[in-house]
C-alpha distance (Angstrom), angle and dihedral (degrees) to the residues before:
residue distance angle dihedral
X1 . . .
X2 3.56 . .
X3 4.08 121.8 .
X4 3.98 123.2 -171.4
X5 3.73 120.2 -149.2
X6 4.19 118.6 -172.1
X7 3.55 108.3 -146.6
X8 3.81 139.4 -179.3
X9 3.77 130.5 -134.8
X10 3.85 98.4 47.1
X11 3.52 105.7 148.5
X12 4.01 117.7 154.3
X13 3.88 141.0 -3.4
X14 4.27 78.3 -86.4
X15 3.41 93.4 64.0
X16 4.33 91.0 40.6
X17 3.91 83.7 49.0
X18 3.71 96.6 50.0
X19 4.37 88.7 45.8
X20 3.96 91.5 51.7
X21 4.15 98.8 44.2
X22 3.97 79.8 55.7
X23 3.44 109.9 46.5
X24 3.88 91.9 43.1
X25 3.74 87.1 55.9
X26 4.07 90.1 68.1
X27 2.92 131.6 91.0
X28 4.19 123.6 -90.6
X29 4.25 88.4 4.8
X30 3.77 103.4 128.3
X31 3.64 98.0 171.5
X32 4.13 142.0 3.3
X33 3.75 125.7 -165.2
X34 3.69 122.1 179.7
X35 3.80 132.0 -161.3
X36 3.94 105.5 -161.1
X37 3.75 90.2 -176.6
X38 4.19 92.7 64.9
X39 4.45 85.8 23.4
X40 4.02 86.0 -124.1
X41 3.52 119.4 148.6
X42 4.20 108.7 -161.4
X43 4.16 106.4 -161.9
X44 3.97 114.6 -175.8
X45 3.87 108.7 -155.4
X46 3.65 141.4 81.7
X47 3.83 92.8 -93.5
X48 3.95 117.7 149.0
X49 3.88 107.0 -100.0
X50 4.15 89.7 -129.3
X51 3.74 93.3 45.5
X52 4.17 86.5 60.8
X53 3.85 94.4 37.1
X54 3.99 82.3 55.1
X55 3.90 95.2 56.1
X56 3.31 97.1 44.6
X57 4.43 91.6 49.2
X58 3.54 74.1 47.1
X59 3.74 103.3 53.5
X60 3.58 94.7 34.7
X61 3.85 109.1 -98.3
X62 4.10 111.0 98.3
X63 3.67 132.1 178.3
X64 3.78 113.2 -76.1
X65 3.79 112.1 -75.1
X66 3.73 95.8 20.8
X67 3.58 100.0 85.8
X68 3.78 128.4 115.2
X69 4.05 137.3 172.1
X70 4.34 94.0 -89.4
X71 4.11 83.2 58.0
X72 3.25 94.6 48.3
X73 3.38 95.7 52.3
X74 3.51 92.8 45.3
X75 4.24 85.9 57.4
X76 3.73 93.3 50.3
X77 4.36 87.6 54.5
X78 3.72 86.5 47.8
X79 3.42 94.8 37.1
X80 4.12 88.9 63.5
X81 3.98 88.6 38.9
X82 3.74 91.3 59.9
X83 3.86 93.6 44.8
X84 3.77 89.2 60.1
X85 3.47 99.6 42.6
X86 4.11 86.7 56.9
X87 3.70 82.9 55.0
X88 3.91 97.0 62.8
């Protein structure tokens, strides 16, 4: 089963790197592909729909319309963690 989620605050391949090492992490997420041009995130799994949404509040990158100055914040930290980790 594939679910789509369109997010704000998708910036870079730091930010996409920092999305997928999350999502992978949880439980029943097989796979995550993200478009940054259209800000979609595609995850294949049977993950719960609120446990993702959570994450990505979490990380920094909600679901359009839902985004406010703390999450974007939180993007631009992640954002920079994800650019370093595609460094290594």
């Amino acid at each position: 089963m594939e679910t789509i989620f369109e997010v704000e605050n998708i910036k870079c391949g730091g930010c996409m790197n920092s999305i997928k090492t999350a999502l992978l992490k949880l439980e029943n997420v097989e796979d995550v592909t993200i478009d940054k041009e259209i800000d979609t995130i595609f995850v294949k799994g049977n993950a719960e729909r609120e446990i993702i949404i959570a994450k990505l509040n979490e990380l920094g990158y909600p679901e359009k319309g839902e985004n406010t100055l703390l999450r974007q914040a939180k993007s631009y930290v992640n954002c920079a963690i994800g650019r370093m980790s595609e460094t290594k």
